[in-house]
VOGU-484975 format. One line per field, with one value per residue (C-alpha): z, y negated, x negated; residue in one letter; residue number from 1. Coordinates in nm, 4 decimals, padded with zeros to 6 digits. Each point is the difference from the previous one (the first is absolute). Layout:
w = [Z	...]
v = [Y	...]
u = [X	...]
type = [a	...]
seq = [NUM	...]
END
This chain:
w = [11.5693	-00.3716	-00.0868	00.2006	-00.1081	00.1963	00.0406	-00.1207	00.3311	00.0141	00.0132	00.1353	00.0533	00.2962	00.0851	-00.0550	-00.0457	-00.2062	00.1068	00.0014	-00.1685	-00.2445	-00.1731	-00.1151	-00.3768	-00.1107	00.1646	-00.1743	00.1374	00.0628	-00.1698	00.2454	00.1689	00.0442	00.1720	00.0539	00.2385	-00.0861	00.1509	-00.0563	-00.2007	00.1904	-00.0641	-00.2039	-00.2176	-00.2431	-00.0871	-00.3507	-00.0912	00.1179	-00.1834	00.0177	-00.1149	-00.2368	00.2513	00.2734	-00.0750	00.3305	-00.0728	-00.3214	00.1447	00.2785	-00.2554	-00.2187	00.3121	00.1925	-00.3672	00.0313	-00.3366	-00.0061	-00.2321	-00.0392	-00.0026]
v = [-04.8304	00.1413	-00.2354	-00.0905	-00.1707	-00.0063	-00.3190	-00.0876	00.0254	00.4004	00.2236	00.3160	00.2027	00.1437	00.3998	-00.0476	-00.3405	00.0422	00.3686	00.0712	-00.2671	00.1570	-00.3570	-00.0408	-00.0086	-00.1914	-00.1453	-00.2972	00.0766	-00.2705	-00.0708	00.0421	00.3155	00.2593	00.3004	00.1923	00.2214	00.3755	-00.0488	-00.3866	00.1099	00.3093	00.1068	-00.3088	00.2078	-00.2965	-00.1420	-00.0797	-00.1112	-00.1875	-00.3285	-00.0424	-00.2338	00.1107	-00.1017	00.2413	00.3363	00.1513	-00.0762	00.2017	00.2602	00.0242	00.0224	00.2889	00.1831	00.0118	00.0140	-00.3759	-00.1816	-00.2778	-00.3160	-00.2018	-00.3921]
u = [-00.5612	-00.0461	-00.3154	-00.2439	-00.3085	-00.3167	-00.1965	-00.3527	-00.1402	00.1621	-00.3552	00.1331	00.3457	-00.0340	00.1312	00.4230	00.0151	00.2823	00.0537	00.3918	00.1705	00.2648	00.0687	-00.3645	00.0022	-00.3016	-00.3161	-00.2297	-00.3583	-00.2308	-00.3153	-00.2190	00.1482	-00.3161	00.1511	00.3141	00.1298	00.1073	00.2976	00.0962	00.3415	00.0550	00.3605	00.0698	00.2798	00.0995	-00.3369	-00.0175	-00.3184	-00.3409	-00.0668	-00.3345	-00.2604	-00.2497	-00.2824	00.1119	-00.1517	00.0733	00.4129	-00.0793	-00.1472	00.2551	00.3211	-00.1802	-00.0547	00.3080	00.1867	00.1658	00.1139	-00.1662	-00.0933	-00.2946	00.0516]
type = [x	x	x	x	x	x	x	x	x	x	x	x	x	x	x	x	x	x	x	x	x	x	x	x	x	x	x	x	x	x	x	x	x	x	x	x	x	x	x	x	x	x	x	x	x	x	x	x	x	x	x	x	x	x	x	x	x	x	x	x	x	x	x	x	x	x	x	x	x	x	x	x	x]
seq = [1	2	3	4	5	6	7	8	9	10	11	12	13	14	15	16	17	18	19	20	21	22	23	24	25	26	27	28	29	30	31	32	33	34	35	36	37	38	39	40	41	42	43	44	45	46	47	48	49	50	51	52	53	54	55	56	57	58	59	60	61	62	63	64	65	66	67	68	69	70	71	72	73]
END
């Protein structure tokens, strides 16, 4: 997978959800999403960017952090 978008109903990535996948380019975060873990896109070598809605802070904070490119929508 190179996209993957999270549904409305996604409040949390949990620790290496998405840890390890080398085809991982881009992620659209849901609305809703309130936390993060540190090490969701552990090892994720090819991930491009967040896209991330404007409402979800904790996406925001979570790019700046770890240094991921990212885009509000």
């Amino acid at each position: 997978m190179k996209t993957i978008i999270l549904t409305e109903k996604t409040e949390k990535i949990e620790w290496r959800a998405f840890g390890f996948n080398d085809n991982l380019e881009e992620i659209y975060l849901s609305e809703i999403l309130k936390e993060i873990d540190n090490e969701a896109f552990l090892n994720c070598k090819n991930l491009k960017k967040l896209l991330i809605p404007s409402t979800c802070l904790c996406g925001i904070e979570f790019a700046k952090a770890n240094g991921i490119p990212y885009e509000e929508i």
